[in-house]
N, C-alpha and C positions, 0 to 999 in steps of 0.2 A: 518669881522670875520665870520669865516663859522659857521654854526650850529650845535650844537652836539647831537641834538635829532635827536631819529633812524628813519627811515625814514617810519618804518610802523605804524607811532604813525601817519603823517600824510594821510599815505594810507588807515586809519581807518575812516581817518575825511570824506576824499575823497568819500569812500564807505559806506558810513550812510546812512541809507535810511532820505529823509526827514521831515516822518510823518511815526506813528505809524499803523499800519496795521487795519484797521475797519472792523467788524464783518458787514455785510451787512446782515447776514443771508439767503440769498439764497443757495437753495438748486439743486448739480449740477447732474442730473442725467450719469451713467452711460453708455458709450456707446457701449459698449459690454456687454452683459447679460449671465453669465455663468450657465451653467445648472447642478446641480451637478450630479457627476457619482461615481457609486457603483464599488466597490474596491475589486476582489475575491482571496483570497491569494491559493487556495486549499487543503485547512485545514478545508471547512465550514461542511464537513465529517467525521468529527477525531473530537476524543476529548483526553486534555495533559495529559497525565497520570502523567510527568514529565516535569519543566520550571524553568530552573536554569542558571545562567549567569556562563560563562567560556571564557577561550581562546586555538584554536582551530589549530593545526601542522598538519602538511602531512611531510612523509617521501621523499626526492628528491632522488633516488636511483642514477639519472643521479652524482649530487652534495654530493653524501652521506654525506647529512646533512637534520635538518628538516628545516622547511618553514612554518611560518607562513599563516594561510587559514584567518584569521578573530577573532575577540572578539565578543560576541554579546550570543542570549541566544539559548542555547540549548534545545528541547523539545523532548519528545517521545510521539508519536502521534497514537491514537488505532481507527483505521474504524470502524465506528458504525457496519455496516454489516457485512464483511468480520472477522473482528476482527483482520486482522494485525497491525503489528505495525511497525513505519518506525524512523528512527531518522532524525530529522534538525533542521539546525542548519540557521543562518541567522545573517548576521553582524548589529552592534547597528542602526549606521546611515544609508547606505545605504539599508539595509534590504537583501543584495548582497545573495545568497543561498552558503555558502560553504560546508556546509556538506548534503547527501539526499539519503538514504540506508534502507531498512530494514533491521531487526532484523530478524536473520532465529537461526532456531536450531543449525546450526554449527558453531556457534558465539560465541566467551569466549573474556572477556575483563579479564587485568591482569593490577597491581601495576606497573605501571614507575620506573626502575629499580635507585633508591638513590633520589626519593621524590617520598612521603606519598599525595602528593595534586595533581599527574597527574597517568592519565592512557592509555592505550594504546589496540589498537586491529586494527585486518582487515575490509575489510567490500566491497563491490562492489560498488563502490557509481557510485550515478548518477547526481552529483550535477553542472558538465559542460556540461551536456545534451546526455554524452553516459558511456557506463557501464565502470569504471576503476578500478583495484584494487589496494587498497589507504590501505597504514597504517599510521594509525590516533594517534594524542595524544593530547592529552586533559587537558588541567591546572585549578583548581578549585582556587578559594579566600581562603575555610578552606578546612584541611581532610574531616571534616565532609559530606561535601558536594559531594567530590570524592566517600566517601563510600559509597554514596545515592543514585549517577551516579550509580557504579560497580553494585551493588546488584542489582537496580532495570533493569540494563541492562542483568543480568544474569536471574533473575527471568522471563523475556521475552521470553529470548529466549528457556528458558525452559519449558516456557507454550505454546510456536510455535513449541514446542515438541511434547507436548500432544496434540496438536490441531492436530496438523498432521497425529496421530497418529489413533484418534478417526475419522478423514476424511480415511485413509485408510481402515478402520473396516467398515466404514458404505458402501466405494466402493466392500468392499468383500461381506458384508452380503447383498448388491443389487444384485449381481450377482448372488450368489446362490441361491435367490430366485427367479431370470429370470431363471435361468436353472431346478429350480424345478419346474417352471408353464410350463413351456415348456414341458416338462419331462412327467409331468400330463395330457399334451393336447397330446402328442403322444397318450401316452396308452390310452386314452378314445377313441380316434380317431380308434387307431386299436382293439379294443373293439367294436367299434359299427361294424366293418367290417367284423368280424365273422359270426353275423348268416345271414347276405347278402348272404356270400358262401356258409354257409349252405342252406337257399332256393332256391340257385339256383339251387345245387347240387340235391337235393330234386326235384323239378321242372322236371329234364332230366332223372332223375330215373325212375320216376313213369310212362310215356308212355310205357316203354323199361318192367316194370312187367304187365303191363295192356296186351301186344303185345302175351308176354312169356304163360298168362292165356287162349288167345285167340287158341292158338297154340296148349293147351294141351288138348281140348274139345274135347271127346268121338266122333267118328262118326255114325251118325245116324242108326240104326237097318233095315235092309227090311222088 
């Protein structure tokens, strides 16, 4: 009579090991030795003004439909020095870069026309290594958080207003002050060149009255 036990009950027995594993305690060195290495995202120049998790659309104009870029967190990023500010955006896991644009003065972001939690705007980005123009939209978790996006994305670029504005003010008022030094160094210059002419003029006169006196002396009486 054949057997009715399933057959991996005996392929368990088969594969047992048979003795338990002993701690010997030796210790097995490593044969590669890895040396750790420093990780530069190029942010170590910026600091976030703004880091908020969203999920992030492009418009396909080819497919007029949007397209998903990535989930993962968005940031507005301000150069210590320069003071710009750029947005990026970077997917959770892969860290992938989908979105990577500044924020200029000509820049208005606006409500997603029949939801309160997306937004939308242009922007030149740079985030597949050359400049394209992309229209973005943006899904937040609350309102809340969209209006936090909107506002502080508007209040950017309105301070890349005034920034700009105060750098053209300061490139006029250098100028007119090269033109005034300048201006100041002609005149002194032909100032000092004045009485040059006059001494010399002075100089070819005076033999020409000395010559004129000589000429005019009485001739001697017999």
């Amino acid at each position: 009579m054949a057997s009715t036990e399933p057959e991996h009950e005996h392929r368990e027995d088969e594969e047992a090991p048979a003795g338990e594993d002993e701690d010997t305690g030796a210790q097995v060195a490593p044969i590669v030795r890895l040396e750790e290495v420093s990780v530069t995202t190029g942010e170590e120049d910026e600091d976030a003004i703004l880091d908020s998790k969203a999920k992030l659309y492009r418009f396909d104009k080819e497919g007029n439909q949007w397209k998903e870029r990535g989930a993962g967190s968005v940031k507005f990023l301000k150069h210590k020095e320069s003071g710009k500010v750029r947005l990026v955006m970077r997917q959770s896991k892969t860290l992938k870069i989908c979105a990577n644009h500044l924020i200029l003065p000509t820049m208005s972001v606006q409500e997603h026309a029949g939801n309160d939690k997306s937004c939308v705007w242009h922007a030149r980005d740079f985030a597949d290594g050359e400049l394209k123009d992309e229209l973005f939209c943006i899904r937040f978790a609350s309102v809340e958080n969209c209006k936090n996006f909107m506002e502080m994305f508007q209040e950017v670029a309105e301070s890349q207003q005034k920034k700009e504005e105060n750098e053209d003010a300061k490139t006029t008022a250098g100028l007119l002050d090269k033109l005034t030094v300048e201006e100041k160094k002609t005149e002194d210059k032909s100032g000092e060149d004045v009485p040059a002419s006059k001494e010399v003029s002075k100089t070819v006169t005076e033999p020409a009255s000395a010559d004129g006196e000589k000429k005019s002396e009485p001739a001697p009486s017999a």
